[in-house]
N, C-alpha and C positions, 0 to 999 in steps of 0.2 A: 478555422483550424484550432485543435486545442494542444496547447503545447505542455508536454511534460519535461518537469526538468530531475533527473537523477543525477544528483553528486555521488553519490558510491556505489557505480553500477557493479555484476557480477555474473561471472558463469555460477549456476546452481545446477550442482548434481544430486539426484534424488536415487539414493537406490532402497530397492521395493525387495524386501529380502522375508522368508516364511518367518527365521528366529535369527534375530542378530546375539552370535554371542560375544559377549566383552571378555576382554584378556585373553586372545586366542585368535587362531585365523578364522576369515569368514572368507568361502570361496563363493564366486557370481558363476551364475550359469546365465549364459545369455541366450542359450537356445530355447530356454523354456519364458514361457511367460508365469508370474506368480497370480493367484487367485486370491483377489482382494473381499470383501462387503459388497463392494459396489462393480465388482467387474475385472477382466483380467489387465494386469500392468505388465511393461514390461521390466525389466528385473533392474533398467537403469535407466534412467531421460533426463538430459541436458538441456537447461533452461536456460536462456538469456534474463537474469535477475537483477535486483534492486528494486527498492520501494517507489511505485510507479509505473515500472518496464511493464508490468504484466497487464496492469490497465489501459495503457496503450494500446497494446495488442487485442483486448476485449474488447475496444472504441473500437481500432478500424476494423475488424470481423464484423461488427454491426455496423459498418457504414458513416465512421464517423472519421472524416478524417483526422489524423493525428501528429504529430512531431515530438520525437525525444531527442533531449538537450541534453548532452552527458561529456565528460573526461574517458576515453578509454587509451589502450595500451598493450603491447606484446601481443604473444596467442589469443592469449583469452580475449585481450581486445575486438582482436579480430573475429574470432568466432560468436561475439558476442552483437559486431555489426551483421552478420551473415543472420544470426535469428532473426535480429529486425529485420533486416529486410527481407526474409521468406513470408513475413506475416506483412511486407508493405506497409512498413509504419515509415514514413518521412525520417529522418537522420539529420541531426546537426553537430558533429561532434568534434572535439577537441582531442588531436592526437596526440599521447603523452610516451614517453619514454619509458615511464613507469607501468608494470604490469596491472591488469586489472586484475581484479582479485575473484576468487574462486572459494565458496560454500559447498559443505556435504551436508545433507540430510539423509536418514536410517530410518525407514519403518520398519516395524518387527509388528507382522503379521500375525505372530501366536503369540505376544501381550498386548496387543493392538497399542502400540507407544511411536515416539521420534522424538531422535536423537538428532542432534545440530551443532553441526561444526561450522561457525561462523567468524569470519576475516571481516575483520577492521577496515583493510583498506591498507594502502600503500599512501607515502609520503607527495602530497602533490606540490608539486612548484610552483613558486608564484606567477611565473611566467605563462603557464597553462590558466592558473584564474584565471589573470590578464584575459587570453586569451574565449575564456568561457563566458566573460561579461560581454564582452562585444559580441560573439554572437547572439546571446540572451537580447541583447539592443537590438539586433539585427532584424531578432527575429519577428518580436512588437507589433508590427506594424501589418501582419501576417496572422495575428494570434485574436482569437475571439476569447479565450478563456485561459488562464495558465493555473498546471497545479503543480504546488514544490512539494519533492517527496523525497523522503530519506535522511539516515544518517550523515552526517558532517564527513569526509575525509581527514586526514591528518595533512596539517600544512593550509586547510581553508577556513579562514577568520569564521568564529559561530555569528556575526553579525550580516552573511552573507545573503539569508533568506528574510534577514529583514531589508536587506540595501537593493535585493530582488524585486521583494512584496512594492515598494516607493517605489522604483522603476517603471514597474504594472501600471500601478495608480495612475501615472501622468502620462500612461497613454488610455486612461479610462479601461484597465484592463481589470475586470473580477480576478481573483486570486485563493484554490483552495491550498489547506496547508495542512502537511503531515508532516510530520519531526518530532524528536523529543530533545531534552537535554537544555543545557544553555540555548542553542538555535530557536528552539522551540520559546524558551518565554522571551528570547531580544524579540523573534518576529513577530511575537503577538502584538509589540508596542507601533508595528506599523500596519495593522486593524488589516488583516485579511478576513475576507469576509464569510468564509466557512473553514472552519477547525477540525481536524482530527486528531486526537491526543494518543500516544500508543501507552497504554495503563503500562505498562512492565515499564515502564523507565518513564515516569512522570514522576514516581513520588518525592524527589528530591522539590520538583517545584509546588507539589499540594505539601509537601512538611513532613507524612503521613503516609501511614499504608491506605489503600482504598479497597478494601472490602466489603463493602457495607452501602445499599442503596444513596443513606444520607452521604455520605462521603464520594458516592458520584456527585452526585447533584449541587451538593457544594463545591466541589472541582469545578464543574462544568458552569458555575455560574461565578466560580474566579476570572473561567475562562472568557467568558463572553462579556464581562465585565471590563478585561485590560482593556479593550477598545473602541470606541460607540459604534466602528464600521462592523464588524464583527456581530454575524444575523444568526448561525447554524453552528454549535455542538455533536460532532456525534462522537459516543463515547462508549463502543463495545465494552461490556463488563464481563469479561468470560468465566470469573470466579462465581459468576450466578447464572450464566447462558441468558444475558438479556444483551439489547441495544438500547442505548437513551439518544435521544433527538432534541438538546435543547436549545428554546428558542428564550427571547430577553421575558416573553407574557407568560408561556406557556412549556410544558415539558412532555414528551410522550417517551412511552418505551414499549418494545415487543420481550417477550419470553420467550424461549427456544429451549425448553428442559428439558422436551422430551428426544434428543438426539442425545444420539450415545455417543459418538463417536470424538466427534470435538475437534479434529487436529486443526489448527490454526494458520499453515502454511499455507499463503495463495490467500487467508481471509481479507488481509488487510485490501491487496490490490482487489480483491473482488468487488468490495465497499468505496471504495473510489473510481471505479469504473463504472458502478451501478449509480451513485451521485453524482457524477459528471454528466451521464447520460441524461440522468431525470431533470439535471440544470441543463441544458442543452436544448431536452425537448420543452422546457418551460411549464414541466407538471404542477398539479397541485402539491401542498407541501404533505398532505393525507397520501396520496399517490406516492411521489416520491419514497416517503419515510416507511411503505411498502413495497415498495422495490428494493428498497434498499435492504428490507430485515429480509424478505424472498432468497435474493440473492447470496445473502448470509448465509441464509440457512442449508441451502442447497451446498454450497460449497463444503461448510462442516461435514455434509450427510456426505463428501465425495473425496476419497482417498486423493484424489487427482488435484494437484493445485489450481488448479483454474477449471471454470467453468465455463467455457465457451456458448453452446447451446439457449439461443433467447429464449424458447421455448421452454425449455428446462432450468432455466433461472427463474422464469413465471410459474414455476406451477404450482406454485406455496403461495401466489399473491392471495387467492380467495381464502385461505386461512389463516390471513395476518388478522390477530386485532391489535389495534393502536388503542394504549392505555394510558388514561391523561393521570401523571401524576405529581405531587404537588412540588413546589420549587423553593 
Protein backbone atom coordinates (compact mmCIF):
# COMPACT_ATOMS: atom_id res chain seq x y z
CA UNK A 1 0.00 0.00 0.00
CA UNK A 2 1.35 3.48 -0.56
CA UNK A 3 0.54 5.88 1.91
CA UNK A 4 -0.16 9.51 1.63
CA UNK A 5 0.18 11.89 4.29
CA UNK A 6 -1.76 15.52 3.97
CA UNK A 7 -1.22 17.90 6.84
CA UNK A 8 -3.37 20.66 5.38
CA UNK A 9 -6.04 18.95 3.87
CA UNK A 10 -9.20 20.93 2.05
CA UNK A 11 -12.46 21.18 0.34
CA UNK A 12 -11.59 22.88 -3.11
CA UNK A 13 -14.35 24.64 -4.97
CA UNK A 14 -13.64 25.28 -8.54
CA UNK A 15 -16.10 27.49 -10.19
CA UNK A 16 -16.01 27.37 -14.29
CA UNK A 17 -17.55 30.83 -15.01
CA UNK A 18 -17.63 32.42 -19.18
CA UNK A 19 -16.19 36.06 -17.57
CA UNK A 20 -15.46 36.49 -13.91
CA UNK A 21 -16.01 40.18 -13.08
CA UNK A 22 -14.11 41.60 -10.13
CA UNK A 23 -15.83 44.40 -7.97
CA UNK A 24 -19.33 43.37 -8.68
CA UNK A 25 -21.58 40.43 -8.38
CA UNK A 26 -21.11 37.33 -10.29
CA UNK A 27 -24.28 35.11 -10.53
CA UNK A 28 -23.85 30.96 -11.15
CA UNK A 29 -26.14 29.33 -13.33
CA UNK A 30 -26.09 25.94 -12.43
CA UNK A 31 -28.49 24.61 -14.89
CA UNK A 32 -26.16 25.33 -17.68
CA UNK A 33 -22.91 23.69 -18.22
CA UNK A 34 -20.00 26.36 -19.50
CA UNK A 35 -17.95 25.44 -22.75
CA UNK A 36 -14.45 25.01 -21.99
CA UNK A 37 -11.17 24.30 -24.75
CA UNK A 38 -11.18 21.11 -23.88
CA UNK A 39 -14.87 20.17 -23.20
CA UNK A 40 -18.03 21.18 -21.27
CA UNK A 41 -17.71 21.75 -17.29
CA UNK A 42 -20.03 22.12 -14.98
CA UNK A 43 -20.36 25.69 -13.68
CA UNK A 44 -19.05 24.47 -9.98
CA UNK A 45 -17.25 21.00 -8.68
CA UNK A 46 -16.16 20.33 -5.15
CA UNK A 47 -13.09 18.57 -4.72
CA UNK A 48 -11.63 16.94 -1.63
CA UNK A 49 -8.11 18.87 -1.84
CA UNK A 50 -4.51 19.26 -0.36
CA UNK A 51 -1.31 18.46 -1.84
CA UNK A 52 -1.50 14.65 -2.35
CA UNK A 53 -5.38 14.02 -2.03
CA UNK A 54 -5.74 14.05 -5.68
CA UNK A 55 -2.85 11.55 -6.24
CA UNK A 56 -4.31 9.18 -4.19
CA UNK A 57 -7.40 9.19 -5.88
CA UNK A 58 -5.28 8.86 -9.52
CA UNK A 59 -3.34 5.63 -7.74
CA UNK A 60 -6.39 3.87 -6.61
CA UNK A 61 -8.47 4.52 -10.09
CA UNK A 62 -5.46 2.68 -11.61
CA UNK A 63 -5.52 0.00 -9.25
CA UNK A 64 -3.05 0.93 -6.79
CA UNK A 65 -3.99 0.61 -3.68
CA UNK A 66 -3.70 3.67 -1.52
CA UNK A 67 -4.22 5.35 2.17
CA UNK A 68 -4.51 9.06 3.19
CA UNK A 69 -3.19 10.20 6.56
CA UNK A 70 -4.67 13.47 7.22
CA UNK A 71 -6.26 15.98 10.44
CA UNK A 72 -9.77 16.71 9.44
CA UNK A 73 -12.74 18.58 11.24
CA UNK A 74 -16.36 20.16 11.21
CA UNK A 75 -18.32 20.11 7.75
CA UNK A 76 -15.82 20.17 5.50
CA UNK A 77 -14.23 17.50 7.47
CA UNK A 78 -16.62 15.49 6.78
CA UNK A 79 -17.45 16.09 3.36
CA UNK A 80 -13.98 15.92 2.70
CA UNK A 81 -13.97 12.02 4.14
CA UNK A 82 -17.17 11.25 1.97
CA UNK A 83 -14.80 12.24 -1.36
CA UNK A 84 -12.29 9.73 -0.28
CA UNK A 85 -14.18 7.39 0.18
CA UNK A 86 -16.48 7.65 -3.17
CA UNK A 87 -13.17 7.19 -4.92
CA UNK A 88 -12.09 3.94 -2.24
CA UNK A 89 -9.07 5.47 -1.19
CA UNK A 90 -8.34 3.69 2.50
CA UNK A 91 -8.70 6.68 5.35
CA UNK A 92 -6.78 7.09 8.46
CA UNK A 93 -7.64 10.23 9.96
CA UNK A 94 -7.37 12.18 12.90
CA UNK A 95 -10.60 13.93 14.08
CA UNK A 96 -10.04 17.54 15.05
CA UNK A 97 -12.40 19.99 16.65
CA UNK A 98 -11.06 22.43 14.22
CA UNK A 99 -12.50 23.07 10.86
CA UNK A 100 -10.81 22.02 7.86
CA UNK A 101 -10.43 24.55 5.56
CA UNK A 102 -11.88 25.45 2.30
CA UNK A 103 -10.24 26.95 -1.17
CA UNK A 104 -12.01 28.82 -4.16
CA UNK A 105 -10.71 28.89 -7.52
CA UNK A 106 -12.16 31.17 -10.71
CA UNK A 107 -11.70 30.45 -14.32
CA UNK A 108 -12.82 33.17 -16.59
CA UNK A 109 -13.37 31.48 -19.68
CA UNK A 110 -13.05 34.70 -22.00
CA UNK A 111 -9.35 35.69 -20.50
CA UNK A 112 -8.70 32.19 -20.34
CA UNK A 113 -7.01 33.12 -16.38
CA UNK A 114 -7.49 31.75 -12.34
CA UNK A 115 -8.17 33.32 -9.69
CA UNK A 116 -7.30 31.48 -6.09
CA UNK A 117 -8.49 32.02 -2.85
CA UNK A 118 -6.48 29.99 -0.65
CA UNK A 119 -6.68 29.25 3.26
CA UNK A 120 -3.94 28.63 5.34
CA UNK A 121 -5.46 26.32 7.52
CA UNK A 122 -6.76 26.57 10.87
CA UNK A 123 -4.77 26.35 14.28
CA UNK A 124 -4.06 22.56 14.99
CA UNK A 125 -3.61 21.23 18.65
CA UNK A 126 -1.01 19.48 19.89
CA UNK A 127 -2.98 16.90 21.03
CA UNK A 128 -4.17 16.03 17.42
CA UNK A 129 -0.19 15.80 16.39
CA UNK A 130 0.08 13.61 19.29
CA UNK A 131 -2.62 11.94 17.88
CA UNK A 132 -1.37 11.80 13.89
CA UNK A 133 2.05 10.33 14.90
CA UNK A 134 0.92 7.31 16.14
CA UNK A 135 -1.16 6.68 13.53
CA UNK A 136 1.74 7.54 10.92
CA UNK A 137 3.50 4.55 13.37
CA UNK A 138 0.59 2.56 13.07
CA UNK A 139 0.39 2.58 9.76
CA UNK A 140 4.43 1.47 8.67
CA UNK A 141 4.20 -1.72 8.85
CA UNK A 142 1.17 -1.70 6.18
CA UNK A 143 2.98 0.80 3.97
CA UNK A 144 5.25 -0.18 0.86
CA UNK A 145 5.95 3.45 -0.08
CA UNK A 146 5.09 6.71 1.72
CA UNK A 147 4.75 10.25 0.15
CA UNK A 148 4.56 13.73 2.47
CA UNK A 149 2.81 16.36 0.72
CA UNK A 150 1.87 19.70 1.51
CA UNK A 151 1.87 22.79 3.29
CA UNK A 152 2.71 22.85 7.22
CA UNK A 153 -0.60 23.80 9.28
CA UNK A 154 -0.46 26.39 11.94
CA UNK A 155 0.28 24.81 15.49
CA UNK A 156 2.60 21.72 13.60
CA UNK A 157 6.58 22.03 14.41
CA UNK A 158 8.13 22.49 10.50
CA UNK A 159 10.40 19.67 11.81
CA UNK A 160 7.49 17.28 11.50
CA UNK A 161 8.27 15.95 7.82
CA UNK A 162 11.74 15.47 8.85
CA UNK A 163 10.83 13.54 12.25
CA UNK A 164 8.25 11.51 9.49
CA UNK A 165 11.02 10.92 6.71
CA UNK A 166 13.48 8.96 10.04
CA UNK A 167 10.29 7.24 11.05
CA UNK A 168 10.07 5.68 7.28
CA UNK A 169 13.75 5.01 7.29
CA UNK A 170 13.69 2.55 10.23
CA UNK A 171 11.01 0.63 8.90
CA UNK A 172 13.14 0.41 5.43
CA UNK A 173 10.47 2.65 4.06
CA UNK A 174 11.25 4.80 0.58
CA UNK A 175 10.04 8.35 1.05
CA UNK A 176 8.88 10.95 -1.54
CA UNK A 177 8.66 14.69 -0.52
CA UNK A 178 6.73 17.66 -1.66
CA UNK A 179 6.83 20.94 0.73
CA UNK A 180 8.20 24.01 0.51
CA UNK A 181 9.28 26.57 3.31
CA UNK A 182 11.27 25.78 6.45
CA UNK A 183 9.68 21.97 6.31
CA UNK A 184 11.05 21.61 3.21
CA UNK A 185 14.92 22.38 3.78
CA UNK A 186 14.71 20.61 7.94
CA UNK A 187 13.41 17.46 5.82
CA UNK A 188 15.88 17.38 3.23
CA UNK A 189 18.47 16.94 6.19
CA UNK A 190 16.75 13.41 6.86
CA UNK A 191 17.74 12.20 2.92
CA UNK A 192 14.22 11.37 1.39
CA UNK A 193 15.01 9.77 -1.40
CA UNK A 194 13.00 11.65 -4.19
CA UNK A 195 12.20 15.55 -3.98
CA UNK A 196 9.77 17.67 -5.39
CA UNK A 197 10.47 21.33 -4.79
CA UNK A 198 7.30 23.78 -5.45
CA UNK A 199 9.47 26.91 -7.44
CA UNK A 200 6.78 29.55 -6.16
CA UNK A 201 7.87 29.39 -2.69
CA UNK A 202 11.42 27.91 -2.69
CA UNK A 203 13.37 30.96 -3.22
CA UNK A 204 13.83 31.89 0.22
CA UNK A 205 15.99 28.62 0.44
CA UNK A 206 17.81 28.93 -3.26
CA UNK A 207 18.67 33.02 -1.84
CA UNK A 208 17.25 33.97 -5.39
CA UNK A 209 14.62 34.16 -7.99
CA UNK A 210 14.74 31.07 -10.36
CA UNK A 211 14.12 31.95 -13.74
CA UNK A 212 16.76 30.96 -15.72
CA UNK A 213 17.65 27.20 -16.65
CA UNK A 214 21.17 27.73 -14.78
CA UNK A 215 19.33 28.65 -11.59
CA UNK A 216 17.28 25.34 -11.97
CA UNK A 217 19.93 23.18 -12.03
CA UNK A 218 21.84 24.93 -9.49
CA UNK A 219 18.86 24.61 -7.04
CA UNK A 220 18.30 21.29 -7.93
CA UNK A 221 21.88 20.19 -7.36
CA UNK A 222 21.63 22.09 -3.86
CA UNK A 223 19.09 19.84 -3.62
CA UNK A 224 20.19 16.57 -4.10
CA UNK A 225 23.37 17.52 -2.52
CA UNK A 226 21.78 18.00 1.36
CA UNK A 227 21.65 14.43 1.39
CA UNK A 228 23.72 11.39 0.01
CA UNK A 229 20.17 9.30 0.17
CA UNK A 230 18.57 11.71 -1.92
CA UNK A 231 18.52 10.00 -5.91
CA UNK A 232 15.65 12.09 -7.94
CA UNK A 233 14.96 16.07 -8.46
CA UNK A 234 12.07 16.81 -10.23
CA UNK A 235 11.77 20.33 -10.70
CA UNK A 236 8.72 21.95 -12.94
CA UNK A 237 9.84 25.21 -14.33
CA UNK A 238 6.77 26.75 -15.55
CA UNK A 239 8.32 30.28 -16.35
CA UNK A 240 9.81 28.26 -19.27
CA UNK A 241 7.14 25.23 -19.72
CA UNK A 242 9.91 22.68 -19.23
CA UNK A 243 10.44 19.61 -16.41
CA UNK A 244 13.97 18.88 -15.10
CA UNK A 245 14.82 15.33 -13.74
CA UNK A 246 17.84 15.57 -11.89
CA UNK A 247 19.88 12.81 -10.96
CA UNK A 248 23.54 13.07 -8.84
CA UNK A 249 25.59 12.04 -12.82
CA UNK A 250 23.19 13.25 -15.01
CA UNK A 251 20.19 15.92 -15.74
CA UNK A 252 17.31 15.66 -18.32
CA UNK A 253 14.50 17.81 -19.14
CA UNK A 254 11.40 17.84 -21.57
CA UNK A 255 9.94 21.23 -23.15
CA UNK A 256 6.19 21.78 -23.33
CA UNK A 257 6.02 25.38 -25.31
CA UNK A 258 3.84 24.61 -27.44
CA UNK A 259 0.66 24.50 -24.89
CA UNK A 260 -1.16 27.48 -24.45
CA UNK A 261 -3.00 27.06 -21.96
CA UNK A 262 -0.91 26.37 -18.87
CA UNK A 263 -3.25 26.46 -15.66
CA UNK A 264 -1.33 24.82 -13.18
CA UNK A 265 -4.15 23.50 -10.76
CA UNK A 266 -4.28 19.63 -10.26
CA UNK A 267 -0.29 19.85 -11.91
CA UNK A 268 1.33 19.18 -9.04
CA UNK A 269 -0.86 16.01 -7.71
CA UNK A 270 -0.79 14.81 -11.43
CA UNK A 271 3.29 14.63 -11.21
CA UNK A 272 3.18 12.72 -8.03
CA UNK A 273 0.82 10.21 -9.01
CA UNK A 274 2.48 9.79 -12.27
CA UNK A 275 6.15 9.14 -10.15
CA UNK A 276 4.63 7.16 -7.64
CA UNK A 277 3.16 4.97 -10.16
CA UNK A 278 6.28 4.61 -12.43
CA UNK A 279 8.32 3.87 -8.73
CA UNK A 280 5.75 1.20 -8.16
CA UNK A 281 5.86 -0.47 -11.42
CA UNK A 282 9.74 -0.36 -11.17
CA UNK A 283 10.17 1.54 -14.72
CA UNK A 284 13.08 2.49 -16.44
CA UNK A 285 14.38 5.97 -15.25
CA UNK A 286 13.89 6.93 -19.37
CA UNK A 287 10.29 5.48 -18.96
CA UNK A 288 9.36 6.94 -16.10
CA UNK A 289 10.75 10.58 -16.67
CA UNK A 290 8.24 10.17 -19.77
CA UNK A 291 5.44 9.56 -18.10
CA UNK A 292 5.97 11.81 -16.00
CA UNK A 293 6.38 14.98 -18.58
CA UNK A 294 3.09 12.99 -20.54
CA UNK A 295 1.14 13.25 -17.76
CA UNK A 296 2.23 16.98 -17.38
CA UNK A 297 1.42 17.75 -20.25
CA UNK A 298 -1.97 16.61 -20.68
CA UNK A 299 -3.14 17.85 -17.60
CA UNK A 300 -1.85 21.71 -18.57
CA UNK A 301 -3.72 20.98 -22.05
CA UNK A 302 -7.04 20.19 -19.69
CA UNK A 303 -9.03 22.78 -17.97
CA UNK A 304 -10.09 19.88 -15.48
CA UNK A 305 -7.86 19.30 -12.46
CA UNK A 306 -7.21 15.97 -12.66
CA UNK A 307 -6.73 13.62 -15.24
CA UNK A 308 -7.91 10.42 -14.61
CA UNK A 309 -7.96 8.62 -18.05
CA UNK A 310 -4.60 6.18 -18.40
CA UNK A 311 -5.02 6.20 -21.75
CA UNK A 312 -5.25 9.77 -22.10
CA UNK A 313 -2.41 10.50 -19.82
CA UNK A 314 -0.28 8.18 -22.32
CA UNK A 315 -0.85 9.78 -25.34
CA UNK A 316 1.90 12.31 -25.44
CA UNK A 317 4.46 9.30 -24.28
CA UNK A 318 5.60 8.85 -28.00
CA UNK A 319 6.25 12.57 -28.28
CA UNK A 320 8.42 13.10 -25.40
CA UNK A 321 12.04 13.73 -26.00
CA UNK A 322 14.24 13.58 -22.98
CA UNK A 323 17.02 16.08 -23.36
CA UNK A 324 20.30 15.55 -21.55
CA UNK A 325 21.51 18.72 -20.25
CA UNK A 326 24.58 19.70 -18.59
CA UNK A 327 24.67 19.91 -14.59
Amino acid sequence: MITFVTLNPAIDEIYYLNKFNAKTRNRIDYLNKVEYFDGYRDPLVVHAGGKGVGSAICLQKNGIDTCLLSIIGGYNGQLFEDKLRENKVTTSFVYSAVETRRNTSIFDNKENSLTELIVPGMLIKREDVNHFVKHYESLLSKTSFMVLCGSIPVGVDASIYHDLIEKAHQANIQVLLYTSGQAFEMALKAGPKYVIPELDYITNYYGKSINSQEAVLELGNKIISANKNIEIVVLPAMFDKEIYFIERDYTYKVSFKEIEHCHVLGMYDQLIASFTESLKKQESREDMYKNIASSIIVNLNSIRKLIFNKDKLDEKIDSIQLEEVGT
